[in-house]
C-alpha positions as CSV (number, residue, x, y, z in Angstrom):
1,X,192.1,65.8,303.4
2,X,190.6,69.4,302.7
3,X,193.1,70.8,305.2
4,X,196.2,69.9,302.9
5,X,194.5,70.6,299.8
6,X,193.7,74.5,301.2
7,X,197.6,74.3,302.4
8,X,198.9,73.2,299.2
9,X,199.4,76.8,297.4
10,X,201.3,77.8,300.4
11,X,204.1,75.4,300.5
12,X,206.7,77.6,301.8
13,X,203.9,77.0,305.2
14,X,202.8,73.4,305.1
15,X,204.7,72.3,308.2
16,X,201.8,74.1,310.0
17,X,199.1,73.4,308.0
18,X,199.2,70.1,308.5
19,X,198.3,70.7,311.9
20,X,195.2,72.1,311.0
21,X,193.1,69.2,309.7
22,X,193.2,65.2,310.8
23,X,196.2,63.5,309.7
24,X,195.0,59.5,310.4
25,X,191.8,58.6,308.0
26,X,190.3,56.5,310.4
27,X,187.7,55.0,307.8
28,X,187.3,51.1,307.8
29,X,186.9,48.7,310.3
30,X,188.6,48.2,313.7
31,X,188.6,45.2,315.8
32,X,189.3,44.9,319.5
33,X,189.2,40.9,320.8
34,X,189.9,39.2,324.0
35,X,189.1,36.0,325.4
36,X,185.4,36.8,326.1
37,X,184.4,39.1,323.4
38,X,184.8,40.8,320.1
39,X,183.9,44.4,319.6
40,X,183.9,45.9,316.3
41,X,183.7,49.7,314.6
42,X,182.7,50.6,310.9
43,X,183.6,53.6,310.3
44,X,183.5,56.7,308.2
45,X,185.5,60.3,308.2
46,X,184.5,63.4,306.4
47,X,187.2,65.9,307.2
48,X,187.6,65.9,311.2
49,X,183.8,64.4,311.9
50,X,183.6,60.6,312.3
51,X,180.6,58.6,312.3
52,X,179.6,54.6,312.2
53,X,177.9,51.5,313.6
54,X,179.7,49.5,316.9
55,X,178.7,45.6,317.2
56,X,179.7,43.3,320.2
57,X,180.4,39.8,320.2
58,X,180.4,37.6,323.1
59,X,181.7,33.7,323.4
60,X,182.1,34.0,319.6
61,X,178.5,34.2,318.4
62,X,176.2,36.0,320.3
63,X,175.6,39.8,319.6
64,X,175.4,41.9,322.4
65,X,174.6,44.6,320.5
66,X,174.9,45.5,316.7
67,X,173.8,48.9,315.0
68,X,175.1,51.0,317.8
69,X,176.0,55.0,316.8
70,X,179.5,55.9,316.5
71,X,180.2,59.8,316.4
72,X,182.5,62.1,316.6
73,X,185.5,64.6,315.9
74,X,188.6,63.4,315.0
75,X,190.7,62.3,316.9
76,X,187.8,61.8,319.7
77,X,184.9,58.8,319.2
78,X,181.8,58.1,321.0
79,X,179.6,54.7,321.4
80,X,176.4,54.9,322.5
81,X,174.6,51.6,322.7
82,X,170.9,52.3,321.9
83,X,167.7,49.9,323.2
84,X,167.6,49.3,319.9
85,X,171.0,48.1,318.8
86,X,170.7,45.3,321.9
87,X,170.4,41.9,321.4
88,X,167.1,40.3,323.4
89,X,169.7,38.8,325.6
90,X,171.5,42.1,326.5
91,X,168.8,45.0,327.5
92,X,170.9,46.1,330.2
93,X,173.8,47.0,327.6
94,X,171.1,49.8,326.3
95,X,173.2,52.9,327.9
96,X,176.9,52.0,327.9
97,X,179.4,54.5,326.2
98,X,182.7,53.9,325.4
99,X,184.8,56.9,325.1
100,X,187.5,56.6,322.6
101,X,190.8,57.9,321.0
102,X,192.9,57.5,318.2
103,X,196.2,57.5,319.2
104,X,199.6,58.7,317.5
105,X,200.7,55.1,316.6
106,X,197.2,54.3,314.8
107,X,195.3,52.3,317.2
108,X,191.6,53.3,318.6
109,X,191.9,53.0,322.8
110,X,189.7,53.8,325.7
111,X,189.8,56.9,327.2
112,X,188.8,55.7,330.4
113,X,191.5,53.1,331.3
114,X,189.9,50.3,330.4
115,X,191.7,47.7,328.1
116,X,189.8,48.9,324.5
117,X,192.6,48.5,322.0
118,X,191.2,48.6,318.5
119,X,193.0,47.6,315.4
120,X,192.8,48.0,311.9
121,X,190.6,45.0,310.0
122,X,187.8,42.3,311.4
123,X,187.3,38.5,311.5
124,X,183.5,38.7,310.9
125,X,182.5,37.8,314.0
126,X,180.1,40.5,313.9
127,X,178.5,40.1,310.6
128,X,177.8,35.9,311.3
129,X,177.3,36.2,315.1
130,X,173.5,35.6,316.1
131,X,170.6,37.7,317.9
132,X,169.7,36.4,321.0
């Protein structure tokens, strides 16, 4: 992370340089699964600013959406599922946002008390799951 690597010819001080930059690299995938669905991130990180692609899965093969943006500033993530990321099934998903958070312990969660949990890794559902 460039915030250690500026902290590094100040060792005497890097206790509180390492509060300066993001200390979880939250690039890769996260998964978040429950008995109805599947929804999963790709992302990137570049310093503190996170970006990627969101997909839903429902009843195992349908996508709700794929493609949708992911942004923002670690620790602090942002869905946004665009009219075009919908499946033809799902136009009324065009809209939704899922605010998000990494936590201290390394998982992705909801900011907004729902039940979004997201882990480390993926079981493909997204990437085999078909369009309707």
């Amino acid at each position: 992370m460039r915030a250690l690597r500026v902290c590094l010819p100040f060792a005497a001080v890097l206790p509180a340089c390492a509060l300066l930059g993001p200390r979880e690299e939250v690039t890769g995938t996260w998964q978040f699964s429950d008995r109805q669905r599947t929804i999963q991130l790709s992302l990137q990180q570049d310093d503190d600013r996170i970006t990627g692609t969101a997909c839903e899965v429902a009843a195992g093969t349908y996508v709700i959406y794929r493609g949708a943006p992911v942004t923002g500033r670690h620790p602090h993530l942002t869905v946004t599922v665009t009219p075009e990321s919908t499946g033809s099934c799902c136009p009324q998903q065009a809209g939704q946002r899922y605010s998000l958070k990494l936590e201290k312990r390394g998982d992705i969660v909801a900011t907004d008390g729902s039940a979004l949990r997201f882990t480390r890794g993926s079981d493909g559902r997204c990437s085999s799951g078909r369009v309707e």
